[in-house]
PyMOL Python script that loads the backbone (N, CA, C, O; Angstrom):
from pymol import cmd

cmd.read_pdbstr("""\
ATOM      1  N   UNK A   1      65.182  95.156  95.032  1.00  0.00           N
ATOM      2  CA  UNK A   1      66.547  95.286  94.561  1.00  0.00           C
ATOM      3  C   UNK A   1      67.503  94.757  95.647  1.00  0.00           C
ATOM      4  O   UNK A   1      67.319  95.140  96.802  1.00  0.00           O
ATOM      5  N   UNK A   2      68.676  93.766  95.323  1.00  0.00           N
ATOM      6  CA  UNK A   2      69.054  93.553  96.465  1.00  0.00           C
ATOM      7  C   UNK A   2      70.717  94.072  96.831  1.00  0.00           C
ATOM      8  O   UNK A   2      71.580  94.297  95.983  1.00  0.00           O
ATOM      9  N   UNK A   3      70.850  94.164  98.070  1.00  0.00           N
ATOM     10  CA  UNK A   3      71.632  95.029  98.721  1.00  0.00           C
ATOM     11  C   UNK A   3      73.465  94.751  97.736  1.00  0.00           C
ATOM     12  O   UNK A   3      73.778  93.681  97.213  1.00  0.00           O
ATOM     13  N   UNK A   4      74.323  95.978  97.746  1.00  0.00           N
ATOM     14  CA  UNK A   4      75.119  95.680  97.059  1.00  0.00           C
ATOM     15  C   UNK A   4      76.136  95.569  98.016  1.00  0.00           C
ATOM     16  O   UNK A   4      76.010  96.242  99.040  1.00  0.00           O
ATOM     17  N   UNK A   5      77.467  94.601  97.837  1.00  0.00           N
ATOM     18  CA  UNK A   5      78.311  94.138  98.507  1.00  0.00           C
ATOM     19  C   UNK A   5      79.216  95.010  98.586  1.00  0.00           C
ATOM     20  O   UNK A   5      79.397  95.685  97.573  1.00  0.00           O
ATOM     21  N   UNK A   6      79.987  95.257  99.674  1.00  0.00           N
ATOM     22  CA  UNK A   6      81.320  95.850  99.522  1.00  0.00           C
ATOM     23  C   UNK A   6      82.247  95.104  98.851  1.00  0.00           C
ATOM     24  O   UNK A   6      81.856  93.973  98.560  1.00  0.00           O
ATOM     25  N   UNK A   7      83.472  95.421  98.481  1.00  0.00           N
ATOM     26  CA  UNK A   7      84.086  95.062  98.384  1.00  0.00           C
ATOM     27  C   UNK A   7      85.378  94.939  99.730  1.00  0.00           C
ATOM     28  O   UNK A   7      85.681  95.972 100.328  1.00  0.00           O
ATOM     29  N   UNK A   8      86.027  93.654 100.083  1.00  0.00           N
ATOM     30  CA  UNK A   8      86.597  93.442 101.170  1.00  0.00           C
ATOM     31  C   UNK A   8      87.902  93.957 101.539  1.00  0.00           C
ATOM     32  O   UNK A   8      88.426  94.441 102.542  1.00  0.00           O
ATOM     33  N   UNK A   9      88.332  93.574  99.963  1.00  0.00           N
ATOM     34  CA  UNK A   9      89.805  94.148 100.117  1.00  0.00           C
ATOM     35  C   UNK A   9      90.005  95.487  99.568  1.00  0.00           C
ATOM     36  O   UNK A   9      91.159  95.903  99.470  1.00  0.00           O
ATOM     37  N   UNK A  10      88.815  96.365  99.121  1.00  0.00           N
ATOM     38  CA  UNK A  10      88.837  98.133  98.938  1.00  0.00           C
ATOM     39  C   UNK A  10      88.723  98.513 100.521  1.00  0.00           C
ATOM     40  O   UNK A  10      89.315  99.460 101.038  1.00  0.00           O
ATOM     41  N   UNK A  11      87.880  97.630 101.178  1.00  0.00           N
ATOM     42  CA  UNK A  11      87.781  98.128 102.289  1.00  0.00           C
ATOM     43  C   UNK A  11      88.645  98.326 103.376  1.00  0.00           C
ATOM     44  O   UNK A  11      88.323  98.855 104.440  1.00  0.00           O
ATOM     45  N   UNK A  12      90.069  97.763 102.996  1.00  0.00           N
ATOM     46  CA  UNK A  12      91.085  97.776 104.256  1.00  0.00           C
ATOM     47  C   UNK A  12      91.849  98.633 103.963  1.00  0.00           C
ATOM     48  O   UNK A  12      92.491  99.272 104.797  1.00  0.00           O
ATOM     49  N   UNK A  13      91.969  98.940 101.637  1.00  0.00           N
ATOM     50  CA  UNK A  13      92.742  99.809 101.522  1.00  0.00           C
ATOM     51  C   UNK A  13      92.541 101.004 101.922  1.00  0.00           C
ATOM     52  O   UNK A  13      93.458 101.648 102.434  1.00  0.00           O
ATOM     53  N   UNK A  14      91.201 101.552 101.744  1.00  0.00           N
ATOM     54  CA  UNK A  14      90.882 102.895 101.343  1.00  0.00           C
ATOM     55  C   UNK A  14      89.888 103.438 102.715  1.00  0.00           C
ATOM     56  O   UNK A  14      89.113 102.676 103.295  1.00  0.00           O
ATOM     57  N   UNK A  15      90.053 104.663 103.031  1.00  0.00           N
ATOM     58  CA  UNK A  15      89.307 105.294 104.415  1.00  0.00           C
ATOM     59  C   UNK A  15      88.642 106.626 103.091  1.00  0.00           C
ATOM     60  O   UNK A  15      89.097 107.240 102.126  1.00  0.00           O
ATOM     61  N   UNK A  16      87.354 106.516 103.830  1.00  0.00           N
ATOM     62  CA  UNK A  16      86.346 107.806 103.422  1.00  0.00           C
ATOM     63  C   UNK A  16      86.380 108.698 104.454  1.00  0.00           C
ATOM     64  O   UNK A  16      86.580 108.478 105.649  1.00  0.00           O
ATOM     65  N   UNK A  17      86.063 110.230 103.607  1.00  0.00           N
ATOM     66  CA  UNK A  17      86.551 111.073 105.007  1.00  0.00           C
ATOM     67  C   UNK A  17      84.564 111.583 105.401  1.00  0.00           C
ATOM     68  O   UNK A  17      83.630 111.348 104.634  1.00  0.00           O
ATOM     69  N   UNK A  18      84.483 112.113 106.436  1.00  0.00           N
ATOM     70  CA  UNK A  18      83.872 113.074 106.594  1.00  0.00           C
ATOM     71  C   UNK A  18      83.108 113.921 105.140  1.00  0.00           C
ATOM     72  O   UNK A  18      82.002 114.285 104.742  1.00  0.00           O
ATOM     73  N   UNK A  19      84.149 113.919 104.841  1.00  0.00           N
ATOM     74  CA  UNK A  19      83.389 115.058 102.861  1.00  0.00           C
ATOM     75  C   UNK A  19      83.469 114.165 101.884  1.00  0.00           C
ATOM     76  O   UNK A  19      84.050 114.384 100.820  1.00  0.00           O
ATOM     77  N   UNK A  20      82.946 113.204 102.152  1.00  0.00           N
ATOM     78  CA  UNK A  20      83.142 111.654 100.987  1.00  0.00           C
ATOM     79  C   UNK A  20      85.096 111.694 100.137  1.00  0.00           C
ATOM     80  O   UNK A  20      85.068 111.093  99.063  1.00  0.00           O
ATOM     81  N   UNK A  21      86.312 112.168 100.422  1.00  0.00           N
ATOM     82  CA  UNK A  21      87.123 112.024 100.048  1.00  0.00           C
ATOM     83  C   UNK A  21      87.789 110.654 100.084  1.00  0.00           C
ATOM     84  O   UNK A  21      87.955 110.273 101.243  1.00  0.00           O
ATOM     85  N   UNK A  22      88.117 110.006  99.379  1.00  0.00           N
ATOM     86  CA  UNK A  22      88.835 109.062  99.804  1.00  0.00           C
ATOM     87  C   UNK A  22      90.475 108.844  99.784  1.00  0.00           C
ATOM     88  O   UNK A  22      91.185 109.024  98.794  1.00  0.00           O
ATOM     89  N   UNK A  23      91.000 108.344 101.317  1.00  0.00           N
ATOM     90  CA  UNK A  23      92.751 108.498 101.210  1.00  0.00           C
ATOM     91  C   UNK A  23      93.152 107.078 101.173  1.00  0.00           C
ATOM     92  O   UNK A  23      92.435 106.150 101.547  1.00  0.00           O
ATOM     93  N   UNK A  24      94.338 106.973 100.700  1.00  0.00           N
ATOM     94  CA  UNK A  24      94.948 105.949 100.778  1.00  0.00           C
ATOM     95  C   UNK A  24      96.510 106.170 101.061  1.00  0.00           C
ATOM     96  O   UNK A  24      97.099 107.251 101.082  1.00  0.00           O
ATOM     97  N   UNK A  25      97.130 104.680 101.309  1.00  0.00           N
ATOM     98  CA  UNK A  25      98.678 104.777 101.286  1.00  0.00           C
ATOM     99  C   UNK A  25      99.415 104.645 100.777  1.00  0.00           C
ATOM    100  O   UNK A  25      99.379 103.831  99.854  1.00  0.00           O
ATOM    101  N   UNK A  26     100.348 105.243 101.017  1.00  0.00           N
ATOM    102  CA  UNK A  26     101.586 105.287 100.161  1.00  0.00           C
ATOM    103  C   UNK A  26     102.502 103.157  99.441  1.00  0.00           C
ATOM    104  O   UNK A  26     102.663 102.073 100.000  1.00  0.00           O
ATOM    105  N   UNK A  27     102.716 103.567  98.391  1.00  0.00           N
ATOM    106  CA  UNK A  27     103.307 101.874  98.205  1.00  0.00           C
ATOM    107  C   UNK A  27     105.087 102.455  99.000  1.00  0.00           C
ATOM    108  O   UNK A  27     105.440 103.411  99.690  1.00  0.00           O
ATOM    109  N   UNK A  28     105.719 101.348  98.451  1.00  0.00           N
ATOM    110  CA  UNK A  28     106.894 101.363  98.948  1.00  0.00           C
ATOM    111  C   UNK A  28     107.696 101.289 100.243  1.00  0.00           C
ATOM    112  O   UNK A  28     108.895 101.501 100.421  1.00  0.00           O
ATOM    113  N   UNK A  29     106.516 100.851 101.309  1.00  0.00           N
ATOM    114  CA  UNK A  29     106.731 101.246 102.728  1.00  0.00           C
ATOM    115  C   UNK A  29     106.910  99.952 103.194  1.00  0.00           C
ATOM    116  O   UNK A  29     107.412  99.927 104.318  1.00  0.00           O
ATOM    117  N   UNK A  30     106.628  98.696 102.628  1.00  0.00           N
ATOM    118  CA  UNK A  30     106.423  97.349 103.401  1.00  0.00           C
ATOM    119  C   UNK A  30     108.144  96.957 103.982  1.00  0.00           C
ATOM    120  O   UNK A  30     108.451  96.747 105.155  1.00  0.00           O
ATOM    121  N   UNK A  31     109.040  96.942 102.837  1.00  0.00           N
ATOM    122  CA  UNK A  31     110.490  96.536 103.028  1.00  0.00           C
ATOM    123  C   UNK A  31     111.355  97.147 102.560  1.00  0.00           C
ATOM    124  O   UNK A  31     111.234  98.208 101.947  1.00  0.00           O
ATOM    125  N   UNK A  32     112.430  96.511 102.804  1.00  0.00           N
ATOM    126  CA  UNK A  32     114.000  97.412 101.900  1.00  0.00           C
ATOM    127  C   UNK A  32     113.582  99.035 102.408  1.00  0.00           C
ATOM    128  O   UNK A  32     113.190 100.065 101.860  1.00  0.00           O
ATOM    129  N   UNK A  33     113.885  98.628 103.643  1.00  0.00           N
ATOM    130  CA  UNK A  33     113.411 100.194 104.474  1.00  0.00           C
ATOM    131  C   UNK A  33     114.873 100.416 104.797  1.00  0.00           C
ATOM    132  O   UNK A  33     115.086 101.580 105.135  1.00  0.00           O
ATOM    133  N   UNK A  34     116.088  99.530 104.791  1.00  0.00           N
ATOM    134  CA  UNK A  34     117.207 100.571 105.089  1.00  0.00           C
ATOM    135  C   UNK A  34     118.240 101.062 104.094  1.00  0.00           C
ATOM    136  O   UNK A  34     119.396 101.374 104.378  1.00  0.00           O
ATOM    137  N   UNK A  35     117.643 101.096 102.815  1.00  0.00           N
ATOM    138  CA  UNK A  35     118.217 102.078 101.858  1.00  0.00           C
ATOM    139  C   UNK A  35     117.566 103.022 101.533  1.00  0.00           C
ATOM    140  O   UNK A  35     117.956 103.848 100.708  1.00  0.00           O
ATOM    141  N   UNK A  36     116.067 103.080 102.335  1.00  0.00           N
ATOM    142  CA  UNK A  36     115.997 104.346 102.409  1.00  0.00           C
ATOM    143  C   UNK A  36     115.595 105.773 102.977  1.00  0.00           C
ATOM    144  O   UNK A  36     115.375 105.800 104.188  1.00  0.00           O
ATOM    145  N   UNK A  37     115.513 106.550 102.518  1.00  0.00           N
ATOM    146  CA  UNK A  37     116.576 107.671 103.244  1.00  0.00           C
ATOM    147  C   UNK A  37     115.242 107.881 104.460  1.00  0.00           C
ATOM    148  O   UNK A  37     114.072 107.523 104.323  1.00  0.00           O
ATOM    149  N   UNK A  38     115.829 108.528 105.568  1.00  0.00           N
ATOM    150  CA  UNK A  38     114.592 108.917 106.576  1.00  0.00           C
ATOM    151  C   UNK A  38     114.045 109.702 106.358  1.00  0.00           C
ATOM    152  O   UNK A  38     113.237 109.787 107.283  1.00  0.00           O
ATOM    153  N   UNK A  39     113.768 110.968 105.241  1.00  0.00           N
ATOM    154  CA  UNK A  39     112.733 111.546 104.531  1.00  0.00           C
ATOM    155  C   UNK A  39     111.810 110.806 103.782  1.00  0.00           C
ATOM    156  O   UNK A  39     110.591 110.969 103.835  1.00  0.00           O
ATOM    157  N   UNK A  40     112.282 110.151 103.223  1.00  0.00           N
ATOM    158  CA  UNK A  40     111.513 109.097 102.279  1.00  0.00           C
ATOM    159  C   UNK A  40     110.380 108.367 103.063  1.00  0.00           C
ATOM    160  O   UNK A  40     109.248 108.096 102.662  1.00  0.00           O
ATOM    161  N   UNK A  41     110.969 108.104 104.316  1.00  0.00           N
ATOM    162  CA  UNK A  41     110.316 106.993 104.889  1.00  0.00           C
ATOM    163  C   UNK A  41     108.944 107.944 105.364  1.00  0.00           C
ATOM    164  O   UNK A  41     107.802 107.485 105.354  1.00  0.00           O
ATOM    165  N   UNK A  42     109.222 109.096 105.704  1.00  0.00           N
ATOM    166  CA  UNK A  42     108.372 109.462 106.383  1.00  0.00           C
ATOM    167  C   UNK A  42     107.307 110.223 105.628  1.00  0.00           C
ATOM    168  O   UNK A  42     106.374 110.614 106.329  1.00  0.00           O
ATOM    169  N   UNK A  43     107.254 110.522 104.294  1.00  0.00           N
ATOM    170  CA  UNK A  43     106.522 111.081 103.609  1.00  0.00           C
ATOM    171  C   UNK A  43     105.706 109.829 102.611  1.00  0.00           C
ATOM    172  O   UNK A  43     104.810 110.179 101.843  1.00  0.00           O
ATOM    173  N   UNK A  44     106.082 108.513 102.710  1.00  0.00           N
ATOM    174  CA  UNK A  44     105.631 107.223 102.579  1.00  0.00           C
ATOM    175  C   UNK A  44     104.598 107.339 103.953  1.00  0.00           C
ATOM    176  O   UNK A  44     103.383 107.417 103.777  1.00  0.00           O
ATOM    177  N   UNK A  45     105.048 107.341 105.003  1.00  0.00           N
ATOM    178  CA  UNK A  45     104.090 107.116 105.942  1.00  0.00           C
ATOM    179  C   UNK A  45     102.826 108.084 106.287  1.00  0.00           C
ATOM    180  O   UNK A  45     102.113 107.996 107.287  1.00  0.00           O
ATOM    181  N   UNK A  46     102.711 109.064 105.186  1.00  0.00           N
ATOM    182  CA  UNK A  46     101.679 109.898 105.046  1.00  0.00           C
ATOM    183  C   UNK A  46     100.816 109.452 104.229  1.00  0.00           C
ATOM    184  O   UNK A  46     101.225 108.745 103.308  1.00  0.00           O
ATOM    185  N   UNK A  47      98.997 109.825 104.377  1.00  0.00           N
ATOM    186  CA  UNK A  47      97.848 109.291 103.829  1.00  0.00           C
ATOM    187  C   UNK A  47      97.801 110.409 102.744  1.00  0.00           C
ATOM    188  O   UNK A  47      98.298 111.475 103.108  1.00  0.00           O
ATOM    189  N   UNK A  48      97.341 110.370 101.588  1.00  0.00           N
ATOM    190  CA  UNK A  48      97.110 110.840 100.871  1.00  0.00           C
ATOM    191  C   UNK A  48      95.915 110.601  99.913  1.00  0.00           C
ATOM    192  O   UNK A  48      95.740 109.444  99.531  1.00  0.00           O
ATOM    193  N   UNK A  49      94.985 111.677  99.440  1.00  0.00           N
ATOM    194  CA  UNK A  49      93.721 111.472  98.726  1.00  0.00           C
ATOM    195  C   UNK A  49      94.426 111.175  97.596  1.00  0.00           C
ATOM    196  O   UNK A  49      95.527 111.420  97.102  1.00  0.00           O
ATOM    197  N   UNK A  50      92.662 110.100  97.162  1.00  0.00           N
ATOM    198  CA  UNK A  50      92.916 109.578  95.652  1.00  0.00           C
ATOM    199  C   UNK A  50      92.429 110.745  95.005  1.00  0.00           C
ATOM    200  O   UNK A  50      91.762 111.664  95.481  1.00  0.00           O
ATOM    201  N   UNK A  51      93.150 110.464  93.071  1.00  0.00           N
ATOM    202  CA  UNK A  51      92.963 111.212  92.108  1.00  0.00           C
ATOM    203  C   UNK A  51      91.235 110.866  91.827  1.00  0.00           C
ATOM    204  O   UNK A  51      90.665 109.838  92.193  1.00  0.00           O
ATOM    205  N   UNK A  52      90.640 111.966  91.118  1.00  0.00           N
ATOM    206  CA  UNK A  52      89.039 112.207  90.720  1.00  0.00           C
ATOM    207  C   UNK A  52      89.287 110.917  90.003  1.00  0.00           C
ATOM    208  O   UNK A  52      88.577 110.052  90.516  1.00  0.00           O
ATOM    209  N   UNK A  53      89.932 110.492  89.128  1.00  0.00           N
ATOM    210  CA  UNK A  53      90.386 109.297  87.780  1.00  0.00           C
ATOM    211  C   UNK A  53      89.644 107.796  88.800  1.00  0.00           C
ATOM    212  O   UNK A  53      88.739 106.985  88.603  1.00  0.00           O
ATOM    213  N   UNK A  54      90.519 108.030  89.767  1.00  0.00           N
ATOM    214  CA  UNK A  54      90.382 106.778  90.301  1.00  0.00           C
ATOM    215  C   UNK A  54      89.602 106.725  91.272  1.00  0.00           C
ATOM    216  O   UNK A  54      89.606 105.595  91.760  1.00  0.00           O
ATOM    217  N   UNK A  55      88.839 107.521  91.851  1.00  0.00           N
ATOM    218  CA  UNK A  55      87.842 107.544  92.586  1.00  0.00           C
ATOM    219  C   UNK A  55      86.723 107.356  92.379  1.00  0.00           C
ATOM    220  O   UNK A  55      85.946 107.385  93.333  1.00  0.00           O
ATOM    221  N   UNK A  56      86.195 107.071  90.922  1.00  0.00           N
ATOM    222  CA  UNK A  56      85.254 106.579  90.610  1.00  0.00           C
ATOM    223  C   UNK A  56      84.739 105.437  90.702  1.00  0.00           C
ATOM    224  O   UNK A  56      83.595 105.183  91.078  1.00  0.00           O
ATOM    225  N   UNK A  57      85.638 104.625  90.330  1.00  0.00           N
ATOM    226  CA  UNK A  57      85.961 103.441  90.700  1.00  0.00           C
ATOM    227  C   UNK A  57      85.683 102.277  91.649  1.00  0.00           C
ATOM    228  O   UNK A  57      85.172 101.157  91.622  1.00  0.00           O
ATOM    229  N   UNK A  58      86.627 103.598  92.998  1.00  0.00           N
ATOM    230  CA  UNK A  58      87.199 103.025  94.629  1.00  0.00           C
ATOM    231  C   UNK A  58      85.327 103.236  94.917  1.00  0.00           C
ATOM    232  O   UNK A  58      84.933 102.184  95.421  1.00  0.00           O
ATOM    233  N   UNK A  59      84.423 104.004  94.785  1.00  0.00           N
ATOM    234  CA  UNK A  59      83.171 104.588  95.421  1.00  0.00           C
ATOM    235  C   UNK A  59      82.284 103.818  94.848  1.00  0.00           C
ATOM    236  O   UNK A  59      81.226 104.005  95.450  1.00  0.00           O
ATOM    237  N   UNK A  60      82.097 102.821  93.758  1.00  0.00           N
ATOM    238  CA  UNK A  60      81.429 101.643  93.110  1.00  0.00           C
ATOM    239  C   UNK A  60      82.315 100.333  93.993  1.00  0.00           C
ATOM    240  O   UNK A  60      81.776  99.233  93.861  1.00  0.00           O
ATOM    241  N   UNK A  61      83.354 100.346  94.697  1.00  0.00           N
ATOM    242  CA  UNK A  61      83.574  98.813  95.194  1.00  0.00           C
ATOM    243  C   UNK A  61      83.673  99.475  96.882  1.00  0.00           C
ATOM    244  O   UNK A  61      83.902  98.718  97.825  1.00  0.00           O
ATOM    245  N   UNK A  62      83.485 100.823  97.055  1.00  0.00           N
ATOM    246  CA  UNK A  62      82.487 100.728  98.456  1.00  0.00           C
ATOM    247  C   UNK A  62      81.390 101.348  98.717  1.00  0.00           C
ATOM    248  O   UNK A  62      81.426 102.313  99.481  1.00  0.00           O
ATOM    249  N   UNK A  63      80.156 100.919  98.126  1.00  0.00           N
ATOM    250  CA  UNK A  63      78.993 101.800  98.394  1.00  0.00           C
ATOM    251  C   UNK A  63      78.415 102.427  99.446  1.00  0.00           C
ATOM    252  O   UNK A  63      77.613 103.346  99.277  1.00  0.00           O
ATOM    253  N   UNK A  64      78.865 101.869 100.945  1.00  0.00           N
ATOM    254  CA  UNK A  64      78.334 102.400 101.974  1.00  0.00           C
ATOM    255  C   UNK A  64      79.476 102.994 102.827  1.00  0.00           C
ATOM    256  O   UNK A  64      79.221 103.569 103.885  1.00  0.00           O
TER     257      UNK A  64
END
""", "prot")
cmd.dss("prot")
cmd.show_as("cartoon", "prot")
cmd.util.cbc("prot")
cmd.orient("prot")
């Protein structure tokens, strides 16, 4: 059987934890950063786990 590929660009989005969880980041953070507010910015700059929905998914385009 031969070996299955990662996928390249799941791999930069998404970090696996320790307990197979997977987090990702927030959108909205790249630009048009000065309309908004400095709460905003900073709860954008927090990692957050994916939904069960979509984690099925993210764990078929990174197998290892």
């Amino acid at each position: 059987m031969p070996k299955l590929k990662t996928r390249k660009s799941a791999n930069k989005r998404y970090k696996i934890t320790g307990t197979r969880k997977i987090l990702r980041h927030h959108a909205y953070k790249g630009h048009l950063l000065m309309k908004k507010s400095h709460t905003q910015k900073r709860k954008l700059s927090q990692t957050i786990s994916v939904t069960a929905f979509d984690s099925k998914s993210i764990k078929l385009m990174l197998p290892y």
